[in-house]
VOMI-567929 format. One line per field, with one value per residue (C-alpha): x, y, z; residue in one letter. Coordinates in steps of 0.1 Angstrom, whole numbers. Example, Ala and Ser with C-alpha at 12.3 -4.5 7.8 and 13.67 -1.06 7.14 Angstrom:
! residues 2
east <- 123:137
north <- -45:-11
up <- 78:71
res <- a:s
! end
This chain:
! residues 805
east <- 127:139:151:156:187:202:237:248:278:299:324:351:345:374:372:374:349:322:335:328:294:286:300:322:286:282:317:306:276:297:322:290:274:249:250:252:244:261:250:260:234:233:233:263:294:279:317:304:331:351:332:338:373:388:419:454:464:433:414:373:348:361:397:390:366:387:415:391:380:418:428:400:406:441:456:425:426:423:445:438:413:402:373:358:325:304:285:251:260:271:308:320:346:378:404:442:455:427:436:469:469:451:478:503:484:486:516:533:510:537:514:494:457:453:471:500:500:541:548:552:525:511:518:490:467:495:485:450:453:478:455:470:437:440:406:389:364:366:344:352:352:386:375:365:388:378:379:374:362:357:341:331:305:288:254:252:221:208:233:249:290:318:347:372:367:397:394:421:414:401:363:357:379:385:407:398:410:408:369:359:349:359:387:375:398:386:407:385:354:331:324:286:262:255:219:205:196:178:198:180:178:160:192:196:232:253:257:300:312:344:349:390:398:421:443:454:442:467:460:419:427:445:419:394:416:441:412:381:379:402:377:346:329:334:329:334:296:287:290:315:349:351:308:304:280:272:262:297:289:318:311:331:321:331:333:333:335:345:372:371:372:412:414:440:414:380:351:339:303:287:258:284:295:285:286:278:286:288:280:297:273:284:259:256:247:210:215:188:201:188:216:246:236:243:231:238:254:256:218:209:230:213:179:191:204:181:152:168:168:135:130:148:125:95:103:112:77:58:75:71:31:32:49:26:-10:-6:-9:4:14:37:70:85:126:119:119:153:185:200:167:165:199:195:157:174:185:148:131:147:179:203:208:207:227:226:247:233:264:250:270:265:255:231:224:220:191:160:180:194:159:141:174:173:130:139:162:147:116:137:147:109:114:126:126:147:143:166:197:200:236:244:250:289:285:321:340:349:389:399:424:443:447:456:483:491:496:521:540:542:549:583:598:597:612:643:645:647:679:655:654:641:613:611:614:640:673:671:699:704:704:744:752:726:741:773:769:754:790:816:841:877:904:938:957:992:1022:1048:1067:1071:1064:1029:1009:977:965:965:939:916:916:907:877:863:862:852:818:815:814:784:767:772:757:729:720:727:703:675:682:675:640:630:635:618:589:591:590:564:543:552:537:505:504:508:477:459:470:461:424:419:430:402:379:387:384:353:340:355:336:308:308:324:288:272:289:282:244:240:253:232:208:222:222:187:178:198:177:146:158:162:131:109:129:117:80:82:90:64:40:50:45:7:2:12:-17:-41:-35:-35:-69:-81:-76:-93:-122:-123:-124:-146:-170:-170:-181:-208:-223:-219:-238:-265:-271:-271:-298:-320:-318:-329:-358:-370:-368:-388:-409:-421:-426:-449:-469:-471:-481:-506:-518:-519:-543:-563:-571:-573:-597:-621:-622:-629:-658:-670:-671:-689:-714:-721:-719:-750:-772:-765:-777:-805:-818:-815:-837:-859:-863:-864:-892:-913:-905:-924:-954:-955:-957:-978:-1007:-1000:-1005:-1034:-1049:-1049:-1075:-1080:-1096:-1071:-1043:-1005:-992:-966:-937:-938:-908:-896:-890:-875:-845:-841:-835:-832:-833:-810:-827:-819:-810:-833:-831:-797:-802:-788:-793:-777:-746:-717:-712:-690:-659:-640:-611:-585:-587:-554:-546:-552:-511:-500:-476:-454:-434:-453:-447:-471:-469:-485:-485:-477:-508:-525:-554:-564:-597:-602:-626:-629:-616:-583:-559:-527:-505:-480:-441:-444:-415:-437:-425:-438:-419:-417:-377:-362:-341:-374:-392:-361:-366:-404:-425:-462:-469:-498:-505:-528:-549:-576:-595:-629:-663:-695:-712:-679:-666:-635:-631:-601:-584:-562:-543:-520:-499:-466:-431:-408:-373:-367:-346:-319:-317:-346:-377:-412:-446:-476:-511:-535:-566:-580:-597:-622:-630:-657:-675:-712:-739:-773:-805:-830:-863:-889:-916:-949:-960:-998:-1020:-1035:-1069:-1061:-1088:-1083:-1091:-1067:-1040:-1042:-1039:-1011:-995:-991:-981:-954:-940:-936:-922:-900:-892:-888:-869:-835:-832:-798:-794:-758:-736:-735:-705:-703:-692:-698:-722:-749:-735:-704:-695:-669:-660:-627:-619:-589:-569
north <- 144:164:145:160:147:161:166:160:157:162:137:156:150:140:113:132:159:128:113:144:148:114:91:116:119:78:76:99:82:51:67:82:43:44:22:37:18:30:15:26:13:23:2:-26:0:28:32:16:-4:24:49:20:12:42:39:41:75:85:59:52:55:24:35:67:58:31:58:85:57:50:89:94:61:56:65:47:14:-17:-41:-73:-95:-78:-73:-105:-115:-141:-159:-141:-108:-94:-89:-95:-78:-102:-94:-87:-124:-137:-112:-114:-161:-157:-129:-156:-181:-158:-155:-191:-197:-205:-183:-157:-158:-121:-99:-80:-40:-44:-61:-47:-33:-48:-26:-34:-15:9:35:33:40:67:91:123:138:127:132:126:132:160:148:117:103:102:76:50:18:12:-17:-24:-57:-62:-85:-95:-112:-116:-123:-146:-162:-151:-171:-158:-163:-153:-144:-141:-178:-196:-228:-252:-241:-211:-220:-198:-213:-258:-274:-287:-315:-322:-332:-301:-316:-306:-327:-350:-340:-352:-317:-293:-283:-261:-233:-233:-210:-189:-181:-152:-153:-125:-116:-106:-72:-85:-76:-97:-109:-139:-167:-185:-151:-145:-109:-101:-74:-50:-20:0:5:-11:-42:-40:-30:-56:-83:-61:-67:-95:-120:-109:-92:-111:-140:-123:-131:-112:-119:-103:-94:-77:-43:-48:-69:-71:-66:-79:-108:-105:-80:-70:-63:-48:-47:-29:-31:-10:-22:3:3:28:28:19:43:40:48:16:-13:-17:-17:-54:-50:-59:-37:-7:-19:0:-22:1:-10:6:-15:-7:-20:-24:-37:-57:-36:-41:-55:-62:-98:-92:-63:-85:-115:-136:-174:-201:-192:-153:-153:-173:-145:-117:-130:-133:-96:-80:-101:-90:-53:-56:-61:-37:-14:-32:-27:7:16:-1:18:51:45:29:65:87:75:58:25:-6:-30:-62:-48:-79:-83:-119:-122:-113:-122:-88:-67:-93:-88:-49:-54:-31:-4:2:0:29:15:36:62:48:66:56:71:67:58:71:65:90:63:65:27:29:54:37:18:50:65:35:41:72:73:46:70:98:81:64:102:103:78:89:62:71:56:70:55:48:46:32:56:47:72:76:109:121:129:97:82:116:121:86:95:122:110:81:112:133:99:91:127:126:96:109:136:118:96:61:43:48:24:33:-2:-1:-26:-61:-74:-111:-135:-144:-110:-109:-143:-128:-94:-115:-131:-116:-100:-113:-102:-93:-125:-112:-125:-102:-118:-153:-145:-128:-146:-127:-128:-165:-167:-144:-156:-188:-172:-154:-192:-207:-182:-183:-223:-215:-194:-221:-244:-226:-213:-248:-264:-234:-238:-276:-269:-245:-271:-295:-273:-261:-297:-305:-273:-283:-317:-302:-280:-311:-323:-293:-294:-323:-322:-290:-311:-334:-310:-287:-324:-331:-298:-297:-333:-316:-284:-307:-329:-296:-286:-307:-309:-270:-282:-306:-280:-256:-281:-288:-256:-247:-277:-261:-230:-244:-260:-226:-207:-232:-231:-192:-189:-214:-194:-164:-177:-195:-159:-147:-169:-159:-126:-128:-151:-123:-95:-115:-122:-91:-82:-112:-94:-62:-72:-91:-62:-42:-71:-67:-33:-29:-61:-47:-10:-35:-45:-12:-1:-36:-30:6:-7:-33:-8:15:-15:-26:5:7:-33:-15:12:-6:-32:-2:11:-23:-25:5:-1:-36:-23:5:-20:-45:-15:-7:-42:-43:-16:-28:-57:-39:-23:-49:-62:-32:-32:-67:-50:-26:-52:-73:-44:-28:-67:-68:-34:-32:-43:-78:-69:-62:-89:-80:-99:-119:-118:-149:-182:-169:-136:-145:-172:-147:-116:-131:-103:-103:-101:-73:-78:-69:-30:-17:0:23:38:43:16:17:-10:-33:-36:-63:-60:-76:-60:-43:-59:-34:-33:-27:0:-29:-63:-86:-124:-144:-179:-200:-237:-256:-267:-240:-233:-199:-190:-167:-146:-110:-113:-131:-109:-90:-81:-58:-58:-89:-117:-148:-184:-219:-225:-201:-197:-171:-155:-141:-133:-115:-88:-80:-73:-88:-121:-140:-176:-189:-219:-238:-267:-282:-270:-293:-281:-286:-253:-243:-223:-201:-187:-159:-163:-130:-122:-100:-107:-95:-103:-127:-119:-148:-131:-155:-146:-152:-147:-139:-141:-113:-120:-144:-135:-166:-165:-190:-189:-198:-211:-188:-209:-217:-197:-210:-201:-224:-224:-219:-244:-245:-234:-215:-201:-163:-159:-186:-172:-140:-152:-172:-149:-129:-148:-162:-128:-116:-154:-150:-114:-122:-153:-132:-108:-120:-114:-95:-83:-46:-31:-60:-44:-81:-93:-119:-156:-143:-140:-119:-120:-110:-131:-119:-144
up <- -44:-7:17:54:79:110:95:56:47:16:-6:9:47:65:93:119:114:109:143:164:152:154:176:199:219:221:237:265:272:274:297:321:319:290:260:225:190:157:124:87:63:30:-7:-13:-24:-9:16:48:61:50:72:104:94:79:56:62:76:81:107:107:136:152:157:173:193:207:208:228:255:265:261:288:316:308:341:356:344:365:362:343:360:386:363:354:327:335:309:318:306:338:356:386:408:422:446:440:455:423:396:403:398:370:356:363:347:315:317:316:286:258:232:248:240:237:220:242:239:242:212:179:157:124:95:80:103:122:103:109:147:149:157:167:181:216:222:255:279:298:329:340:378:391:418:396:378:343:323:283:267:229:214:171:157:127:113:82:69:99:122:142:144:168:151:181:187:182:156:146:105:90:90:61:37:46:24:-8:-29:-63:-68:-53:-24:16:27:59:89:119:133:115:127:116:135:154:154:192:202:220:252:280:310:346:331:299:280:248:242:230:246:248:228:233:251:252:282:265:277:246:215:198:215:209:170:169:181:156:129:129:149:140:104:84:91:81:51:19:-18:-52:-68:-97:-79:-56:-51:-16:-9:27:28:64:96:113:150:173:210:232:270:300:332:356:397:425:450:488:516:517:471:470:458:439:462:465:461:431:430:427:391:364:327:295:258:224:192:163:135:98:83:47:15:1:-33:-61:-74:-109:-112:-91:-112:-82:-84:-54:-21:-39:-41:-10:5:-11:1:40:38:22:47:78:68:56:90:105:84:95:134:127:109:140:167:146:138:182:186:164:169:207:190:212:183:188:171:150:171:166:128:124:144:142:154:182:193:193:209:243:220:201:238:247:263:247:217:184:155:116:89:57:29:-7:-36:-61:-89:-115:-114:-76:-79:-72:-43:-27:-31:-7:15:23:25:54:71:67:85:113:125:140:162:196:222:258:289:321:334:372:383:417:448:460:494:495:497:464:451:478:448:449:486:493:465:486:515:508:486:522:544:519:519:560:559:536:556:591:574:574:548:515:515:551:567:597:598:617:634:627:655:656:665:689:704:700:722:748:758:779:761:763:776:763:755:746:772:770:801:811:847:836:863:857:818:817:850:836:805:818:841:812:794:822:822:786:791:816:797:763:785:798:763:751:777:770:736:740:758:734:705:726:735:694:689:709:694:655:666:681:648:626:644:643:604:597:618:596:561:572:582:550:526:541:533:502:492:505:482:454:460:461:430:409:421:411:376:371:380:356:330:338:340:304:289:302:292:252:255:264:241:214:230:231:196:186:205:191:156:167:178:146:132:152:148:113:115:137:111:85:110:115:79:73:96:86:51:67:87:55:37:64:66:24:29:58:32:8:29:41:0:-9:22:8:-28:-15:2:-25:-48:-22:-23:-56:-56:-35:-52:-85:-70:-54:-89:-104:-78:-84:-124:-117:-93:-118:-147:-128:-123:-161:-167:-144:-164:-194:-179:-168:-200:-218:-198:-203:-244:-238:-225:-244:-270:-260:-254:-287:-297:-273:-289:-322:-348:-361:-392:-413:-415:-426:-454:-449:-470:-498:-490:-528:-524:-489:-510:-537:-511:-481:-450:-419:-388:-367:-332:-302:-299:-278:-245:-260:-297:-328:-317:-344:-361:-350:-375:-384:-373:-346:-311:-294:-260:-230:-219:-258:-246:-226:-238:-235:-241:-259:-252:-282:-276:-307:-309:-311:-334:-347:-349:-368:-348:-343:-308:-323:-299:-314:-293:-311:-303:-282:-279:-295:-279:-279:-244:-216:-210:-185:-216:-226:-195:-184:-214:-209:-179:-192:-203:-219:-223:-249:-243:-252:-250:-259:-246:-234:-265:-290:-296:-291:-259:-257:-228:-222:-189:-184:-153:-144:-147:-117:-105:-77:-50:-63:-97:-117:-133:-115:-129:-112:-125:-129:-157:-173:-203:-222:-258:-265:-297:-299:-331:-326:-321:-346:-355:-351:-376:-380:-418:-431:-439:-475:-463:-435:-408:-411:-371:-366:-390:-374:-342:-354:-374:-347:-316:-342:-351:-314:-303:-333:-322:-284:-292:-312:-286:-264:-229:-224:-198:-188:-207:-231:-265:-284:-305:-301:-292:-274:-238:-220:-189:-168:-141:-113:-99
res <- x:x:x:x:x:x:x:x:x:x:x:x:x:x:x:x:x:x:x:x:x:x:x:x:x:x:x:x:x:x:x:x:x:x:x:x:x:x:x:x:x:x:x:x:x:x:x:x:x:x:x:x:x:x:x:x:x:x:x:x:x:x:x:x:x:x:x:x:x:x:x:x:x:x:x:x:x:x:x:x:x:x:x:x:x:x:x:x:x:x:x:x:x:x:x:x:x:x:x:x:x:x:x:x:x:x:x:x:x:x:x:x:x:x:x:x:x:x:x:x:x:x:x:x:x:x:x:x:x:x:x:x:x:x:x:x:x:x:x:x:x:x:x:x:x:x:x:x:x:x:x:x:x:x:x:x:x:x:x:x:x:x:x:x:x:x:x:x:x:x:x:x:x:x:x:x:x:x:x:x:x:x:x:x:x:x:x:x:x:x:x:x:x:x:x:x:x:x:x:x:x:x:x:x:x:x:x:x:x:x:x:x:x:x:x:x:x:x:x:x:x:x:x:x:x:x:x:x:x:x:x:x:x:x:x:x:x:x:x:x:x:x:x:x:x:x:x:x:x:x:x:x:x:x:x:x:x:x:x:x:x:x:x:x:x:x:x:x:x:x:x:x:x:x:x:x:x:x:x:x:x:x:x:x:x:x:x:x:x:x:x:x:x:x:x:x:x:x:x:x:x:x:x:x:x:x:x:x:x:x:x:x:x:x:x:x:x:x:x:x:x:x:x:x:x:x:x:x:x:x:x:x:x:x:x:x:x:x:x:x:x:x:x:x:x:x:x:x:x:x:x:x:x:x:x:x:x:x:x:x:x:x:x:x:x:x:x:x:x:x:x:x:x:x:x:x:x:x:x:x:x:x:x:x:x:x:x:x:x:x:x:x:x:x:x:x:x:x:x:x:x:x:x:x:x:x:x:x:x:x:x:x:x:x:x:x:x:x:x:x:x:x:x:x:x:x:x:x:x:x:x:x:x:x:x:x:x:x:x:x:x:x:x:x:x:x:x:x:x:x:x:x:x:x:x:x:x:x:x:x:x:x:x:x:x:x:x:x:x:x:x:x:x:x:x:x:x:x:x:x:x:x:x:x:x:x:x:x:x:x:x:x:x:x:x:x:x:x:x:x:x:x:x:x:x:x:x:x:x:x:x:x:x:x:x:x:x:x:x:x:x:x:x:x:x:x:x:x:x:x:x:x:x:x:x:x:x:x:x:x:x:x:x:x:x:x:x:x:x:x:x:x:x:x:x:x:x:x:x:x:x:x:x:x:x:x:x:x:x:x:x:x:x:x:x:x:x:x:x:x:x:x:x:x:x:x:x:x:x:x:x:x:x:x:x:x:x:x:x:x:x:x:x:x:x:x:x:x:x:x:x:x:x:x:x:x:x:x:x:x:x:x:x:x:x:x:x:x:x:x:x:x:x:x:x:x:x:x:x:x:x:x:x:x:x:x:x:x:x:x:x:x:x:x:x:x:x:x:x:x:x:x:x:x:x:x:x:x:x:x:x:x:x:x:x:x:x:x:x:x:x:x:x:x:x:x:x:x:x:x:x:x:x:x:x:x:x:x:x:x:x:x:x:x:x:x:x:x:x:x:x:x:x:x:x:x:x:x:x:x:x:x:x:x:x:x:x:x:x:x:x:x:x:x:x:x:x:x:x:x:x:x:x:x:x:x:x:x:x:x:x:x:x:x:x:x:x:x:x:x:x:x:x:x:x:x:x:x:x:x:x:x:x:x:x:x:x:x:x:x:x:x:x:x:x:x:x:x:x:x:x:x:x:x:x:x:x:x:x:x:x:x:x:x:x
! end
């Protein structure tokens, strides 16, 4: 079996060559705004956390691209704060007096919350980020601030967990006493499940994760390693001592904004923010329980995993066959947490990448086959929508001038002898009290009749004294006027505090409304999120319902059609068998007409063999009289009178035998009543090969196509009189057996009459003798002769006649 990827690589490829070909282009699209999604899916064992994670000396995908993102915005990071999330999935921009409280705040905590980039490194995981690449981006905008957030989840059982949130226990392991039972401890608490939620931009994300800002990539390693990875869930399989038994989702967001017209502080406009992120996806190994042996939490863990990326294939196939054939089918985000979180990414928000892990084991065959079928097929789908960045309208390279500028404005100001900083000297306000006095005189007496020094010096007092007073007295209005002003402030102050309480009650009312609004509005929320899913799931129904409608009737109109095919086929037999009736009856008429002329001919003849008789009677001599046989001779040979003379002559004698029914060549049934009685007749029918009963059942009718029912009953002169009732056996459209009659044929047996004959008298007259003699002979010969049917093959006594239903 072939499969095709973009790029294979070998057992032997280092860390870094994988990182350039794959994630090195999701970092720039980061950098230039545009979100990226990296997953590694392949079969539990395959080296998948090892691929995100890397070893020591030789770090994953996750440390270098941490380690390319700071290489490219180090010298234009914001400082902390001044970005700030909000729990929507959007950030806000504050000012420097804001950033720089909250910085304060940080740092009189006792332990810092996040991880410091000063301190020393773990050990553990130095090794892992001391990448000596320096990789970056070569393009970046010089007039933007950057800031990175991180955040760590994890999906398990299809919950979904936030690692980076702080818990007074280890949620993963609680204490345990002896009866293998959780301790109580009103401390611990278990850690709760977050929900997704859609931002204005119908983004998915968490709701209350924890997102650290971080400014190296020691410091977001650290978060990734010492907060969120030592608290994920692993457990020791069959196949694996450390198999992951959840989704592993890093996050890292960057927060990007441009500069104001001066380059000194972020522009304070919230539109102008750019927020990108990169998921880092290590996903849980596919597993077949029946090789990991797993029972309990093992197995119910097994299930979830193997569910979720069921449906990640599932989604995947639907947007491929949407893609292919212009399909608009409802892709499935909802039924698992982790294609519902990454719903943005398969819309076309951002470039998805997978690397497929194989491990070359023969037991892991038929799993790395399905694996890599599913990859192979995800490389058709190709879903990109554009990215719109925000228009700043600010002169490019203003960071660099302004840099420039305060670089020229120092040098002049060393060079014209100012100072350093370039703020000029104050002169305190004693010496400026001092300077304004008069400056005294020499005091020094060198004779005692020095008449002059002591005068002056007492003038120069003398105007200092003045001048003390006058300062003293303007120094004594200005407090009183100060006074007077502080006490008109204090007023003004104290106005404003009321003023500034009063609005404060008022936005504190105001407050406090909007969150009992949000609340509100967060319970609405919950309570349309549940409706929305319970919608989604009736639509589910109906669209299921709908297929099998559908389906339903499809058959149905297959059903009709082969029915109304049925009907036009059934709908030409009829015609051809009516046609068929209808020519079988014209021939029956025709044979019926022909058979009455037949015996109205024979009438007729018959008629004139009577008168011919009676004139040969009528003609001949009287004189000579015939003798009449004696009564002895007729006992001891007694003759058998012939029938009247046939229409036609020389008829073959009629043998003794059993007659074959006109449908021999079918199956026919014969149904005998019990109590039937044979006849023993010559027209005694024999039907050969027929299916003999004494009750009609469908068993028989359903293997023969003719049937025949014997009956009989007694006639007004005694005789038995037998019936033959016939009729054809045909399918009915529910799969019975029908008959329908066609003939009825009757058998009814007849004694000839008597003869007859008036004996001589002992003396006879001859006249009357003669005359006798011969009216008795042609009585006697008109009386045998039987009237039969045209086309009647029978003998005397016996009548045949065929009578259609």
């Amino acid at each position: 079996t072939q499969y095709s990827f973009k790029e294979v690589f070998g057992t032997l490829v280092v860390q870094k060559e994988l990182f350039d070909v794959v994630a090195k282009p999701l970092v720039e699209d980061l950098i230039r705004g545009k979100n990226g999604l990296l997953f590694t899916y392949g079969v539990t064992g395959s080296g998948k956390t090892h691929t995100m994670t890397g070893s020591p000396g030789d770090g994953g995908l996750l440390p270098r691209c941490l380690d390319m993102i700071f290489n490219s915005i180090g010298p234009f990071q914001a400082k902390r704060f001044v970005f700030k999330l909000d729990d929507k999935n959007g950030v806000d921009v504050q000012c420097e007096v804001d950033a720089l409280l909250e910085r304060q705040k940080r740092d009189a905590m006792p332990v810092p919350k996040t991880p410091s980039s000063k301190r020393q490194m773990d050990p553990e995981f130095a090794d892992m980020i001391n990448v000596q690449d320096h990789c970056k981006v070569e393009e970046i905008d010089e007039d933007n601030v950057y800031s990175v957030f991180v955040s760590y989840i994890e999906i398990y059982n299809n919950y979904i967990y936030d690692l980076l949130e702080e818990s007074p226990f280890e949620p993963i392991k609680p204490k345990w006493n002896n009866c293998n039972t959780p301790v109580r401890n009103g401390d611990f608490i278990p850690p709760q499940s977050k929900i997704l939620r859609e931002d204005q931009n119908h983004n998915m994300y968490v709701t209350g994760c924890t997102e650290v800002e971080v400014k190296s990539t020691e410091e977001a390693f650290e978060v990734f390693w010492r907060a969120g990875q030592k608290k994920r869930r692993i457990a020791n399989t069959q196949l694996n001592r450390e198999s992951s038994r959840s989704h592993g989702v890093f996050i890292i967001k960057l927060a990007q904004a441009p500069l104001d017209a001066d380059g000194d502080n972020v522009l304070q406009e919230k539109e102008q923010i750019t927020l990108s992120q990169l998921s880092l996806v290590d996903l849980a190994g596919s597993e077949r329980t029946n090789r990991t042996k797993a029972e309990g939490n093992r197995l119910r863990e097994a299930g979830n995993i193997n569910q979720s990326l069921m449906t990640l294939r599932t989604c995947i196939e639907v947007l491929r066959e949407n893609q292919m054939y212009g399909t608009n089918k409802m892709v499935p985000y909802r039924d698992s947490k982790l294609t519902h979180l990454f719903k943005n990414y398969f819309d076309g928000e951002g470039k998805v990448r997978m690397i497929v892990c194989v491990n070359p084991k023969a037991e892991d065959y038929e799993e790395s086959l399905q694996v890599m079928r599913f990859a192979e097929m995800t490389q058709e789908v190709e879903v990109a929508r554009p990215v719109d960045r925000p228009l700043c309208g600010l002169t490019p390279g203003r960071r660099f001038r302004n840099q420039a500028f305060r670089e020229e404005l120092t040098r002049k100001l060393e060079m014209r002898g100012g100072p350093i900083n370039g703020e000029p000297e104050e002169q305190s306000a004693s010496e400026m009290f001092l300077q304004s006095f008069p400056p005294l005189p020499s005091c020094e007496l060198l004779d005692v009749n020095d008449d002059q020094t002591l005068p002056k010096l007492i003038e120069v007092l003398e105007k200092r004294h003045k001048l003390r007073q006058m300062l003293s007295e303007e120094f004594a209005k200005n407090v009183l006027a100060f006074k007077t002003m502080l006490q008109d402030f204090d007023s003004g102050v104290i106005s404003k505090e009321n003023y500034v309480q009063g609005k404060l009650s008022e936005k504190e009312k105001t407050i406090s409304t909007q969150k009992m609004e949000l609340e509100r509005l967060e319970k609405k929320i919950k309570t349309l999120e549940y409706k929305i899913e319970i919608l989604e799931k009736t639509a589910t129904i109906y669209e299921e319902d709908k297929r099998n409608l559908q389906q339903e009737l499809e058959s149905k109109s297959q059903k009709l059609q082969r029915q109304a095919s049925d009907k036009r086929r059934l709908e030409a037999r009829l015609q051809g068998m009516v046609a068929e009736t209808t020519m079988k009856w014209e021939k029956e008429c025709e044979r019926r007409v022909a058979a009455k002329q037949l015996e109205m001919q024979n009438k007729l003849w018959v008629k004139d063999e009577k008168l011919k008789q009676l004139k040969a009677i009528v003609t001949e001599p009287k004189n000579e009289k015939p003798e009449r046989p004696s009564r002895e001779r007729d006992r001891e040979k007694p003759v058998q009178r012939s029938v009247s003379p046939s229409p036609v002559p020389n008829l073959p004698p009629v043998r003794l035998r059993h007659r074959r029914s006109r449908s021999a060549g079918e199956r026919w049934v014969d149904h005998k009543p019990p109590s039937n009685v044979p006849t023993e007749t010559v027209m005694q029918p024999q039907v050969p090969h027929a299916i003999t009963v004494a009750a009609a059942s469908e068993k028989a009718l359903a293997k023969c196509d003719k049937y025949m029912l014997t009956h009989q009953e007694l006639a007004s002169d005694g005789e038995i009189e037998t019936k033959l009732i016939k009729g054809d056996v045909f399918k009915t459209r529910g799969g019975g057996q029908a008959v329908q009659f066609t003939d009825i044929e009757t058998l009814k047996q007849e004694s000839p009459p008597g003869r007859k004959r008036r004996s001589s008298p002992l003396n006879p007259d001859p006249l009357e003798d003669a005359a006798d003699s011969d009216w008795t002979d042609v009585e006697t010969r008109c009386s045998v002769a039987v009237e039969m049917r045209a086309g009647s093959t029978l003998g005397p006594g016996y009548q045949h006649h065929a009578q259609p239903k």
